[in-house]
C-alpha positions in Angstrom: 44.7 65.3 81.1 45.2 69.0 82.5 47.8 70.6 81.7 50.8 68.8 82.1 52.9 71.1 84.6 49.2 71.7 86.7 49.1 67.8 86.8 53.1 67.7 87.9 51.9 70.4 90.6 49.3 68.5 91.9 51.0 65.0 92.0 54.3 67.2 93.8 51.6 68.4 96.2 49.6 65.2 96.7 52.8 63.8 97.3 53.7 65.6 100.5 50.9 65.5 102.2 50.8 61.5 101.5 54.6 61.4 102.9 53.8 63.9 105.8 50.3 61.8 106.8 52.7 58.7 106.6 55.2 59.9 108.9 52.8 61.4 111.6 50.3 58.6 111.9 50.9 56.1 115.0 48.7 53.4 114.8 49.6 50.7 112.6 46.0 50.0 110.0 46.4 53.8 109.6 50.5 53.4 108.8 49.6 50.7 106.6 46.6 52.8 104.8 49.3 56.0 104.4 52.1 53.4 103.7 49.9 51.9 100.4 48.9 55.6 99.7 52.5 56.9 99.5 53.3 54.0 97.0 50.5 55.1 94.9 51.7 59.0 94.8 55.4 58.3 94.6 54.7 56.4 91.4 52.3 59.0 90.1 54.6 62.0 90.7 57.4 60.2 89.1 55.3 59.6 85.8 54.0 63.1 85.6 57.8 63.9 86.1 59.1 62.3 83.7 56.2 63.3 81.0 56.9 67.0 81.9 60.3 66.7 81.3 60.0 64.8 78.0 57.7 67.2 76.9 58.9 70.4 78.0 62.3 69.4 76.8 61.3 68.5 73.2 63.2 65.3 72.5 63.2 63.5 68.8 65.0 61.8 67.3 67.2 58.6 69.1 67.8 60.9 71.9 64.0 61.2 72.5 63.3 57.2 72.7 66.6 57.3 75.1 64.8 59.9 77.1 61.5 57.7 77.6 63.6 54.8 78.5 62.9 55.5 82.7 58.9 56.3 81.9 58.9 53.0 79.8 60.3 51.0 83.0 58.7 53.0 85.3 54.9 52.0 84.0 56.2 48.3 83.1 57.2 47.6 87.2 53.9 50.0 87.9 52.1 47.3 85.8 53.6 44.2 88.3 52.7 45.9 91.0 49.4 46.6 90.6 47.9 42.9 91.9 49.6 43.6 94.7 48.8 46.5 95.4 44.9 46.1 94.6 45.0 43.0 97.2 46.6 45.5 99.5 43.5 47.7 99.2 41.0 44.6 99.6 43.1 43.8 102.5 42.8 47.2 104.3 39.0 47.7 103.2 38.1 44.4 104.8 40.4 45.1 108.1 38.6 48.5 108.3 34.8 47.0 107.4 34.8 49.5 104.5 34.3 49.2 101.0 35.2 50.3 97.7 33.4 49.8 94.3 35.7 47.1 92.1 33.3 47.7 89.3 34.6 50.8 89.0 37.9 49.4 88.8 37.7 47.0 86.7 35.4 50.0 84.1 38.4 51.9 84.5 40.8 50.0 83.6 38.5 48.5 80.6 38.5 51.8 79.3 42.4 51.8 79.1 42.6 47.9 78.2 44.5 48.7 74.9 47.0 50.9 76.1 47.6 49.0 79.5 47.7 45.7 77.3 50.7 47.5 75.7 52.7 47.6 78.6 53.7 43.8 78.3 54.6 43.9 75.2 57.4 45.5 76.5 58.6 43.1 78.6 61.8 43.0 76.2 62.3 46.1 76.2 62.2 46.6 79.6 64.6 43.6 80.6 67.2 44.8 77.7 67.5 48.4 77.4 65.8 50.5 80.1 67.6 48.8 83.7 70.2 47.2 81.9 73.0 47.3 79.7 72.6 44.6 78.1 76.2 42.5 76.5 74.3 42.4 72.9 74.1 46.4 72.4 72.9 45.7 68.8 70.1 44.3 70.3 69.8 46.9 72.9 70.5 49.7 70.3 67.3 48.0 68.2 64.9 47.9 71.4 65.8 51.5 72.3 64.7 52.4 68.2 61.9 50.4 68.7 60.3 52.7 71.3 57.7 54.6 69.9 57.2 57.8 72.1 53.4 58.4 71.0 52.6 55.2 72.3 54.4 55.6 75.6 53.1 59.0 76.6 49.9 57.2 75.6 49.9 54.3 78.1 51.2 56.9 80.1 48.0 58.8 80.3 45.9 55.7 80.7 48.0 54.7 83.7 47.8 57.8 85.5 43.9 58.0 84.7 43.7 54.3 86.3 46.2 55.2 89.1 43.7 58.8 89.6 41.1 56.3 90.4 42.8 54.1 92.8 44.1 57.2 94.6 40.3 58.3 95.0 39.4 54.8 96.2 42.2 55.2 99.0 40.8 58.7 100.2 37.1 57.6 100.0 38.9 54.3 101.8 40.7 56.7 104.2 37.4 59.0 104.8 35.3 56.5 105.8 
């Protein structure tokens, strides 16, 4: 990964041009193209943001696995919603009579398997300590230690390296 506040730039930039496409586009497959595109970059700025934050701000300790909590749910929905949103870009490549390689895809994601694999084993922790409050704070407390922040900025990485090549699927999608 560049560095992490050139990547933050990027995604911030990325980000309002997607939002400013979506809002000036008038036909509907294009709204719907721009729509799934905007998705894609909101959650990609949000995960370089909170990356940047984490690292530039230096957390250890408790507070630092407190301070991932928002990354860690952020890349467990991320992880729902990517069926979704892959049939969403079948969807609008077969709509449009385009085409997009799933091969590289699927390579893509094999070369993260490990660290995306991770994300459901966090399925707890997600539903007990990162949305929630939950009424057993012991066990919320425990979850919260459990977090170990090499491992999220880690799947972190992998996501946004997977997510990277969905986003250049949608503009060779969109450029077509």
């Amino acid at each position: 990964m560049a560095k992490p506040t050139s990547t933050l730039n990027k995604s911030y930039a990325l980000l309002n041009e997607a939002h400013q496409a979506y809002t000036e586009v008038t036909s509907e497959e294009s709204r719907s193209f721009f729509a799934l595109k905007l998705q894609i970059c909101i959650f990609h700025y949000e995960t370089c943001q909170e990356m940047v934050s984490f690292l530039r701000n230096k957390h250890e300790g408790f507070a630092g696995k407190v301070a991932l909590k928002r990354l860690l749910h952020l890349l467990w929905e991320y992880k729902n919603a990517f069926g979704p949103l892959l049939k969403d870009i079948r969807d609008l490549a077969e709509k449009s009579s385009r085409t997009f390689s799933e091969a590289e895809l699927r390579a893509e994601r094999k070369t993260w398997s490990s660290q995306l694999s991770q994300l459901r084993g966090w399925t707890q922790i997600r539903n007990k300590a990162t949305g929630h409050f939950d009424k057993d704070r012991h066990l919320q407390f425990s979850l919260i230690d459990s977090i170990d922040p090499e491992a999220v900025m880690t799947a972190s990485l992998a996501v946004l390296s997977f997510n990277s090549k969905i986003l250049l699927i949608l503009r060779q999608l969109g450029d077509a």
